[in-house]
N, C-alpha and C positions, 0 to 999 in steps of 0.2 A: 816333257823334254828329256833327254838322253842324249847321253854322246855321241857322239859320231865317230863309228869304226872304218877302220882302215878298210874294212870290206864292204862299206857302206858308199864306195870312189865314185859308181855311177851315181850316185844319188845324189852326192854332193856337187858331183859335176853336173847334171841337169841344172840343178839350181841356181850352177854360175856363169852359165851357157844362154838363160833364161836370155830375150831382149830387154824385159824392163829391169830385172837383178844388175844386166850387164850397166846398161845406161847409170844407175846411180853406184852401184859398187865399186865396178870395177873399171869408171871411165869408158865403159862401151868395148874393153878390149876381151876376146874371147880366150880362157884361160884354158891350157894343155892339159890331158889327162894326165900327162906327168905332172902341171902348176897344180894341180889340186890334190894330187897324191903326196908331191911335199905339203902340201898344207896339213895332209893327215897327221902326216907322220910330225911334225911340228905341233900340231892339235894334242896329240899322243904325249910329246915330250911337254908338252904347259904342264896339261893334267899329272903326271909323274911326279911334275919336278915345283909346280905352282897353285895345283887344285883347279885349277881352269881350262877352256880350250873351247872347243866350240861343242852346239848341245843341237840335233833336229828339234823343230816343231812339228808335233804331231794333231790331230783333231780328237779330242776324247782317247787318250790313248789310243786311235786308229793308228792302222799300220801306213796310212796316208799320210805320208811330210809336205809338207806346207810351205815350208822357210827352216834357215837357222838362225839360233843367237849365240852367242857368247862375249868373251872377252878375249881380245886382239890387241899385240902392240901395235901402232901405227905413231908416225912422225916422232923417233925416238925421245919417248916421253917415259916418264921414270915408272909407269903401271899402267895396266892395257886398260885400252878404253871397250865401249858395250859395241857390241857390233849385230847388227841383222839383217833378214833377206826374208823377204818373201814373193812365194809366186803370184801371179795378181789375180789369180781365182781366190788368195784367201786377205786380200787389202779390203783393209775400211770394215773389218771386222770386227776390229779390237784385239787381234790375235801378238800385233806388233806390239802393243801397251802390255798385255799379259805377261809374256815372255821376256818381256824388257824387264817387268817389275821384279820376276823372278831373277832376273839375274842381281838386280841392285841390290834386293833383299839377301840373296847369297854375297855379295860383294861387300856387305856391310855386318849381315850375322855369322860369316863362317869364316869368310877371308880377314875380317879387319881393317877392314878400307876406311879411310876416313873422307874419303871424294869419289865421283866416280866421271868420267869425261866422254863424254861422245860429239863426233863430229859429222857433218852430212855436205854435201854438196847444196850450194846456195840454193839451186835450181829446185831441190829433192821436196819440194813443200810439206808432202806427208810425215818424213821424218821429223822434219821440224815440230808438226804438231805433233807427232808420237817427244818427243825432247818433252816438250811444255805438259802433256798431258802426264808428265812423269815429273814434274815440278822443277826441271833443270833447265837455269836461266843461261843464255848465251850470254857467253864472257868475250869471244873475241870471233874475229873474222879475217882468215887467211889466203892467202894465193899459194896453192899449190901445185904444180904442174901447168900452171899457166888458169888452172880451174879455181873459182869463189869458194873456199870449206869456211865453214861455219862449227862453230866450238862450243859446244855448251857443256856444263858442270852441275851437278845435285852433291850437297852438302849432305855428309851424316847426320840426321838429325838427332 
């Protein structure tokens, strides 16, 4: 994993252009090469100013990306929840558990977290079992944008 630079826009942007990325991320809407270059530049200001932002997934250190993860605010909540993408050449790998675990592991040994949240669309079933296969129980279930999110939480152990 590594960051993701501001000169890295097309690559991010593939990823969020993807059809199945789109369908579960970003509600199926196809994001601006501007929506994703603020997202850099906001990626840039976490890391500066919070230690986080978002990280590519790579295979073996290849120079091949895969998906991202990181941590993202979403539904203004007091600490960004785990957030990830992958393309569906590399699902049902285990690529999503890996990367996830790294983050929790940095969210709990570097950050100081004592929770960490994630949430997926009802429909998303993989993420669900990526949530469980990472030990965090669903705590609640929302209607947001008229769409079922699903909320799950992993305790510091």
């Amino acid at each position: 994993m590594k960051p993701i630079l501001e000169s890295e826009l097309s690559t991010l942007h593939m990823i969020l252009t993807d059809s199945y990325v789109r369908k579960y991320l970003c509600d199926d809407k196809i994001f601006s090469l501007q929506q994703v270059e603020e997202m850099l530049k906001q990626s840039r200001i976490y890391f500066e100013e919070e230690r986080f932002g978002l990280w590519f997934i790579n295979i073996n250190s290849e120079s091949e990306v895969i998906g991202f993860v990181g941590l993202w605010y979403f539904f203004d909540e007091e600490q960004p929840q785990l957030i990830y993408a992958l393309l569906p050449k590399a699902l049902k790998k285990g690529y999503a558990t890996e990367a996830a675990t790294k983050i929790l592991e940095y969210c709990f040994d570097e950050l100081g977290y004592e929770y960490l949240v994630a949430s997926c669309d009802r429909s998303n079933l993989e993420s669900q079992k990526v949530a469980e296969k990472l030990g965090m129980k669903k705590i609640e279930e929302k209607i947001v944008n008229g769409n079922p999110i699903l909320f799950f939480k992993l305790e510091k152990s």
